[in-house]
C-alpha positions in Angstrom: 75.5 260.7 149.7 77.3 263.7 151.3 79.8 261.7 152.5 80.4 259.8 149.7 81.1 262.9 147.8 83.3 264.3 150.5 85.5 260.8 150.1 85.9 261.5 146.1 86.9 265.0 147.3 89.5 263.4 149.6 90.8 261.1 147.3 91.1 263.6 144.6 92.4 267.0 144.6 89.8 268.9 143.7 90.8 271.0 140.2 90.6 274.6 140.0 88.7 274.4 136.9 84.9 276.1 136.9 82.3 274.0 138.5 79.1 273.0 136.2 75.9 274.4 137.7 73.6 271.7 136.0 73.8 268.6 138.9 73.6 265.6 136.2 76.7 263.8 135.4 78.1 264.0 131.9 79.5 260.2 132.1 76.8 258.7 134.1 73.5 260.9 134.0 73.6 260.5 137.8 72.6 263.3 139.8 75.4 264.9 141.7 75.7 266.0 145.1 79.1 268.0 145.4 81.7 268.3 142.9 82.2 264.4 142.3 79.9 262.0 141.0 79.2 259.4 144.0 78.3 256.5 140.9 81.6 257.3 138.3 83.5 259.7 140.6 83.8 262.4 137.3 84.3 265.9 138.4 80.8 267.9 137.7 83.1 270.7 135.8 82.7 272.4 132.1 83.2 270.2 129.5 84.5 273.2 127.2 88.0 273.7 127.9 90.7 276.7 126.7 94.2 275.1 125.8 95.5 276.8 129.2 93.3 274.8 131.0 94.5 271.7 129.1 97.9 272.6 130.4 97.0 273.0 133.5 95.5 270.1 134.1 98.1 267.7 132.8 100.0 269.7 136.0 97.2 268.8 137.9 97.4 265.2 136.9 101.2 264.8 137.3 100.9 266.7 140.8 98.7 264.3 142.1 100.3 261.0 140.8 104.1 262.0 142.2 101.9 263.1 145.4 100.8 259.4 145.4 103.9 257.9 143.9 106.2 259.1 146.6 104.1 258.7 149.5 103.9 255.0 148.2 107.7 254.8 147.6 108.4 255.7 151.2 106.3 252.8 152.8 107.7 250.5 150.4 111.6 250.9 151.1 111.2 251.8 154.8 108.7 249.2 156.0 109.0 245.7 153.7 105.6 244.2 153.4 103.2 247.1 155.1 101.9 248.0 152.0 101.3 244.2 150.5 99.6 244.0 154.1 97.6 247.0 153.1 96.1 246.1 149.7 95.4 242.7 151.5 93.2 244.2 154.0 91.4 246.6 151.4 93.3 250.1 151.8 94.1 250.6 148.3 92.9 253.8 147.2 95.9 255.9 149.4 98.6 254.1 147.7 99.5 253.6 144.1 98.1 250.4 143.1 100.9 248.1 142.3 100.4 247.1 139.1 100.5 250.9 137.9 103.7 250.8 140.1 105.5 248.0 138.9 105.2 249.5 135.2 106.1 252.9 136.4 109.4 251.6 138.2 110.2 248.6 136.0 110.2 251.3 132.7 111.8 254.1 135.0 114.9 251.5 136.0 115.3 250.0 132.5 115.3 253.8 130.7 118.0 255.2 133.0 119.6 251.9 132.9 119.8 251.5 128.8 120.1 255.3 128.4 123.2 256.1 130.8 124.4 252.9 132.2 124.6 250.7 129.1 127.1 251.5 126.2 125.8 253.0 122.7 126.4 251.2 119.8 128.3 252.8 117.1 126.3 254.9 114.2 126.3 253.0 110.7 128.5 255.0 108.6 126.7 256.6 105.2 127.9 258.1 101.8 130.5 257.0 100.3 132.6 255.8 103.0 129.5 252.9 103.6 129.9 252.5 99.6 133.4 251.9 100.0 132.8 249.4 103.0 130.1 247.6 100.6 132.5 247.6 97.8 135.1 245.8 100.2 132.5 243.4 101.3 131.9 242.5 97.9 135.1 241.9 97.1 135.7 239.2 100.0 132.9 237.8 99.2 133.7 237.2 95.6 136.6 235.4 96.4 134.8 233.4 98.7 133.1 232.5 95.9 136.1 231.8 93.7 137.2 229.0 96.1 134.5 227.6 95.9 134.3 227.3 92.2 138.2 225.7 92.4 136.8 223.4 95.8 134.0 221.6 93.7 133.9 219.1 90.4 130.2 218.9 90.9 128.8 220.6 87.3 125.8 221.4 89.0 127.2 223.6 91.8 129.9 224.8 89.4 127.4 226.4 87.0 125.8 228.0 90.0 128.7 229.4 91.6 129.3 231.0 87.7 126.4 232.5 87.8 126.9 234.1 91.5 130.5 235.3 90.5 128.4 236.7 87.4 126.6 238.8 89.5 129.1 239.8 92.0 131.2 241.5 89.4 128.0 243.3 88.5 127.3 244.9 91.6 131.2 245.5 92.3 131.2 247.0 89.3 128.1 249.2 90.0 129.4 250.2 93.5 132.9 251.0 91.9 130.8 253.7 89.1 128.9 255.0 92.1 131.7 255.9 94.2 133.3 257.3 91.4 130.4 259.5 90.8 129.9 260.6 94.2 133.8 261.7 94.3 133.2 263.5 91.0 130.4 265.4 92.4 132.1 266.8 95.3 134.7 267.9 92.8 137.3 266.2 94.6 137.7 262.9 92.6 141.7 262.5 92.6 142.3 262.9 96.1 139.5 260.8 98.2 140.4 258.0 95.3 143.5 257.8 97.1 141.6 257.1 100.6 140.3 253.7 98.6 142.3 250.2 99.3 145.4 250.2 97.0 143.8 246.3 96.1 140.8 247.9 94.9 142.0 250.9 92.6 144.1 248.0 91.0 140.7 245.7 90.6 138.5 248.6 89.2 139.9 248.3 85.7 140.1 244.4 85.6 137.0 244.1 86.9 135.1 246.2 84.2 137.1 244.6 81.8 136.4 241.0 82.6 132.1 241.5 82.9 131.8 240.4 79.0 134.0 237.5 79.6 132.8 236.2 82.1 128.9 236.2 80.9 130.6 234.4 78.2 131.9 231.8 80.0 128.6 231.6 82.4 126.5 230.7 78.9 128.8 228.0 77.6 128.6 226.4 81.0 125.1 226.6 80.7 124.7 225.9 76.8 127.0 222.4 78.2 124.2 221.7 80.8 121.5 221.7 78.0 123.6 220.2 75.2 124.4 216.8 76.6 126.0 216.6 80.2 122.7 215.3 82.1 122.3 212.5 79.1 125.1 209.5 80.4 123.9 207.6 83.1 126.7 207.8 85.2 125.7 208.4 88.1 127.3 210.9 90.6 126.9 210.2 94.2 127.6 213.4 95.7 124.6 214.9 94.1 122.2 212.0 92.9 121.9 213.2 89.4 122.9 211.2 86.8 125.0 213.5 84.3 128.3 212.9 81.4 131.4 214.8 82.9 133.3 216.9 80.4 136.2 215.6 79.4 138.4 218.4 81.3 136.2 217.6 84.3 137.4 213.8 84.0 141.0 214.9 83.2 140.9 217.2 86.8 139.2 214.3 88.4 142.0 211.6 87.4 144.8 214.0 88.4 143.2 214.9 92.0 142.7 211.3 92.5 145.8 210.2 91.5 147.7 212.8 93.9 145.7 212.5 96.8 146.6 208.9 96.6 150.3 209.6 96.6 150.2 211.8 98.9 147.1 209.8 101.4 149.8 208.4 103.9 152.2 210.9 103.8 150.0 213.5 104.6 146.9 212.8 106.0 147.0 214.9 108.7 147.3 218.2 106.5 144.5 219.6 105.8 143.9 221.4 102.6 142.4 224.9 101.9 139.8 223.5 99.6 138.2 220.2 99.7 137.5 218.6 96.0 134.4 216.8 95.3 132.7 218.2 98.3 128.6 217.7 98.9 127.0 220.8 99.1 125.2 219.0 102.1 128.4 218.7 104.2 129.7 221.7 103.8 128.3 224.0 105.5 128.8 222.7 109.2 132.7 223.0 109.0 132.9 226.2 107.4 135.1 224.8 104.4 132.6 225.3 101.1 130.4 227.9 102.4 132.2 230.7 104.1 129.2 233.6 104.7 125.5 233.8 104.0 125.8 235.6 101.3 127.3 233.3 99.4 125.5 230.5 100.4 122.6 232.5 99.7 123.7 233.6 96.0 124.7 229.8 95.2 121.4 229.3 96.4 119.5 231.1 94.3 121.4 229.7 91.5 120.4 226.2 92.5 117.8 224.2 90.8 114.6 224.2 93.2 114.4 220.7 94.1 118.5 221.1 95.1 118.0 224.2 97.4 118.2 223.7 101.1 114.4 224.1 103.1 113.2 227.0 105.1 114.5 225.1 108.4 117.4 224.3 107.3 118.6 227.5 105.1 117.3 229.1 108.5 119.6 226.6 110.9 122.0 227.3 108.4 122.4 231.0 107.6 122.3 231.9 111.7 125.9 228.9 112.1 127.3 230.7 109.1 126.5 234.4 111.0 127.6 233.4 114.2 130.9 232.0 112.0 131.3 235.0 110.2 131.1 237.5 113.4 133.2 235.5 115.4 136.0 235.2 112.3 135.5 238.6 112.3 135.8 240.1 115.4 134.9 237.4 117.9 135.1 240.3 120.7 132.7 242.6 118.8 130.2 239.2 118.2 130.0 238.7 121.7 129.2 242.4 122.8 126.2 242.6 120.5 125.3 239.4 122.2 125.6 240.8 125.4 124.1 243.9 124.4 120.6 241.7 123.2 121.2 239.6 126.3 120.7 242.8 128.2 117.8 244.4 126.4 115.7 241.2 127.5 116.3 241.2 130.8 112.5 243.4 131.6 110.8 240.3 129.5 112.8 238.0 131.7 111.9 239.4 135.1 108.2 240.0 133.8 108.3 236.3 133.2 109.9 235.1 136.5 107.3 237.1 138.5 104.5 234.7 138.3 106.7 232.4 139.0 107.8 233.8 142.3 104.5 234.1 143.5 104.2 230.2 142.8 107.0 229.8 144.9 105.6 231.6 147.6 102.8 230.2 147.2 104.4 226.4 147.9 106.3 227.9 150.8 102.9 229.2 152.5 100.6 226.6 151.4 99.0 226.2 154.5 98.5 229.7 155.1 95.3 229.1 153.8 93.8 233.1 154.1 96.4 234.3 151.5 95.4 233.2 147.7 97.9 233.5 144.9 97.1 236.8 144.1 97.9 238.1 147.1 101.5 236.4 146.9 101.7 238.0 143.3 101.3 241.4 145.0 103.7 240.8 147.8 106.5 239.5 144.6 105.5 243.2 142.7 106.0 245.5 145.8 109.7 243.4 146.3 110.4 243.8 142.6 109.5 247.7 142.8 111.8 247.9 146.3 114.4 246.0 144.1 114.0 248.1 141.1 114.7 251.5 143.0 117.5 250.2 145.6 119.3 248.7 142.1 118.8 252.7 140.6 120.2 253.9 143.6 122.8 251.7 143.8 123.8 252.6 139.8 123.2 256.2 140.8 126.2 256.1 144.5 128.0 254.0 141.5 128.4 256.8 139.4 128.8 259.6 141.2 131.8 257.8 143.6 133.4 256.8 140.5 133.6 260.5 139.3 134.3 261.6 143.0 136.8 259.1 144.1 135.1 259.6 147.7 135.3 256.5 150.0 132.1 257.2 151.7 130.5 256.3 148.7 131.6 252.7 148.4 130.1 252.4 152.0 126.7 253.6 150.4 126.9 251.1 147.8 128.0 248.5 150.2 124.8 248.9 152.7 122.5 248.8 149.8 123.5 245.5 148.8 123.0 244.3 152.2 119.7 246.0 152.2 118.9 244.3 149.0 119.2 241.0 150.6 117.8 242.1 154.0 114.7 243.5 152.4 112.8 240.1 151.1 113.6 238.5 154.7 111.8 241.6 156.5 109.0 241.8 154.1 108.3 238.1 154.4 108.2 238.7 158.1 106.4 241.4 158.5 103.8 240.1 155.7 103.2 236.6 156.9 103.7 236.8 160.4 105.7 233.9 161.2 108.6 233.8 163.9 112.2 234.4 163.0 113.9 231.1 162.5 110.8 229.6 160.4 110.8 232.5 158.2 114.8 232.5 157.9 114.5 229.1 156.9 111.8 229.8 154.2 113.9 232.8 153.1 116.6 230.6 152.6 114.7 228.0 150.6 112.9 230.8 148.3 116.5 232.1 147.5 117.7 228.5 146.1 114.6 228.5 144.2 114.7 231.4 143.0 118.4 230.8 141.7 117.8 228.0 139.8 114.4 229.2 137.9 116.3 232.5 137.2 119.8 230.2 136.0 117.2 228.0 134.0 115.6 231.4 132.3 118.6 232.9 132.0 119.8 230.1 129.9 117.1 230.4 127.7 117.0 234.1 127.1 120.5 233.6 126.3 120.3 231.6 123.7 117.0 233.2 122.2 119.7 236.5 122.1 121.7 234.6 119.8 119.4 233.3 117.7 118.4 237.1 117.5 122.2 238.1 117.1 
């Protein structure tokens, strides 16, 4: 029993806090014999604690974990494999157990990396200069809309566009009254109006003005609808509902037909802006009818149910017409918030190759019958931890010779990529025991592995990043 209890004192520092005098443990109800429990390993102190002595023993704790951490981290980079070969053979309790290290180091690398190493995205602007943004979002979007009321005969599609145009001026119009109150309440009205697009200052009056109107127009269209242009059955093939075209609709129809075939041979391979007669099925994968999601969205909503597009495909469809929009936009800007997700999954990715790695090992050592997988996953943690602080240390030479300018440093950076490669060979060696060239070879063999699982998972994490985009 004594020396059981001077093993827990060895283990663990022993704490400066005030020893109980009772020998029952408070965990276990064991009777102690020293300061440790020799069942749970609790310390036999007071329970009752002041807040210093809180304090003091988070110190305590930290103390004792870099004590361990460090001692741990210098066996690791200096001699590859000794302490996989150690866990192995049962020594565990002198070294950080690698689990606890792999999530120390792995969230360590990826916080310095994300924090000082990868570039901030720019802050969402507020008040009234997002208003004004909003306001010119709007606007583009409403004439998306607009060509697509001129692009279509289809009533159906028509009315619903009306509607969405409705509601667009609605909002513009609420936007436009709320930047104009904001300016007013600052009490400088006149002169940020002047920081607003010259477009829109010209639109705000029109665009008031025309709200009446235009619900107007939206409830003729409709009160047609009801009155007697779903009665004929003539059938219209874009849609499959059987409805009477107005006569204007006809008229429109004639004279579209009748110049397109005028003008068929002549000029086929021009292109026009707007398609006529388009199906709303077809048009969203060339980017012709529906422009951004949300217009598509708006005509959408307007839709009757049973003509709306399903969850898959208004999914399918929404992330073409984002990745459309973005790269219309700004196609650099796109593809730096792709790379920036890209990057952010790169600790799921490794997470996820690491089994994998210690299957590989596990093929490559298959009759090396006295190591189980396990013991391969642990060798594959302690190379990712060795790989995890080399790549911080590399970051770290990285930045400082880039501020410095100092040519010593690129020699720094230089040997700890050839460590980096060096380090798996040694560690395999040292680990498994086998001769040079064999475990060369296997080296070798691991590394073309290892490139095409990463290549495949890289692949796939890409394009989850932009679905996510």
């Amino acid at each position: 029993m004594e020396s059981k209890s001077i093993i827990f004192n060895k283990i663990y520092s022993v704490s400066h806090f005030k020893e109980r005098k009772e020998k029952n443990c408070l965990n276990c109800n064991a009777e102690v014999i020293g300061r440790f429990c020799h069942v749970c390993g609790q310390e036999n102190i007071e329970p009752k604690e002041s807040v210093w002595h809180l304090i003091t023993h988070f110190f305590y704790d930290i103390t004792h974990f870099d004590g361990k951490f460090f001692n741990t981290v210098k066996y690791l980079l200096l001699r590859p494999g000794f302490l996989t070969a150690e866990y192995v053979r049962g020594k565990r309790m002198t070294y950080l157990h690698p689990i606890r290290m792999y999530v120390f180091t792995s969230a360590f690398f990826f916080l310095i990396f994300f924090s000082f190493i990868s570039p901030h995205s720019e802050p969402e602007k507020e008040g009234i200069e997002g208003l004004k943004e909003a306001l010119i979002l709007k606007q583009n979007e409403l004439k998306n809309l607009k060509e697509m009321q001129e692009g279509t005969k289809d009533s159906l599609i028509r009315a619903a566009v009306t509607k969405a145009m409705h509601k667009y001026d609605i909002e513009i119009a609420t936007l436009t009254d709320s930047i104009s109150k904001m300016e007013s309440s600052e009490g400088a009205k006149d002169k940020q109006a002047e920081d607003l697009p010259v477009f829109i200052r010209k639109k705000i009056p029109e665009i008031k003005g025309t709200i009446d109107s235009v619900t107007r127009e939206v409830q003729k269209e409709i009160d047609k609808e009801k009155s007697g242009a779903i009665d004929s059955p003539e059938h219209n093939t874009d849609t499959g509902y059987r409805y009477k075209q107005p006569v204007s609709l006809k008229k429109d129809t004639i004279s579209a037909k009748n110049t397109i075939g005028k003008k068929d041979t002549a000029a086929k391979s021009d292109t026009p802006t707007v398609k006529r007669n388009r199906n709303v099925s077809t048009d969203v994968l060339d980017f012709e009818f529906y422009k951004d999601e949300a217009t598509y969205l708006a005509v959408q909503k307007e839709l009757p149910p049973e003509k709306q597009d399903g969850s898959i495909k208004r999914s399918l469809i929404l992330k073409l017409l984002h990745w459309h929009e973005q790269q219309s936009k700004d196609g650099g800007k796109a593809f730096e918030t792709l790379k920036e997700k890209f990057k952010h999954s790169f600790p799921t990715l490794l997470f996820v190759s690491l089994p994998i790695f210690a299957f590989l090992l596990k093929l490559l050592y298959v009759r090396r019958t006295k190591f189980y997988y396990a013991d391969h996953g642990i060798f594959a943690i302690h190379t990712y931890c060795a790989t995890f602080i080399l790549l911080l240390l590399y970051y770290m030479f990285d930045a400082i010779g880039d501020n410095a300018g100092w040519w010593i440093f690129y020699l720094i950076k230089a040997a700890l990529v050839i460590y980096i490669m060096y380090y798996t060979y040694k560690a395999m060696r040292n680990f498994y025991e086998q001769g040079r060239f064999k475990t060369f070879i296997k080296y070798l063999f691991l590394g073309f592995m290892t490139s095409i699982v990463m290549t495949f998972l890289i692949l796939v994490f890409f394009v989850i990043s932009a679905y996510n985009v």
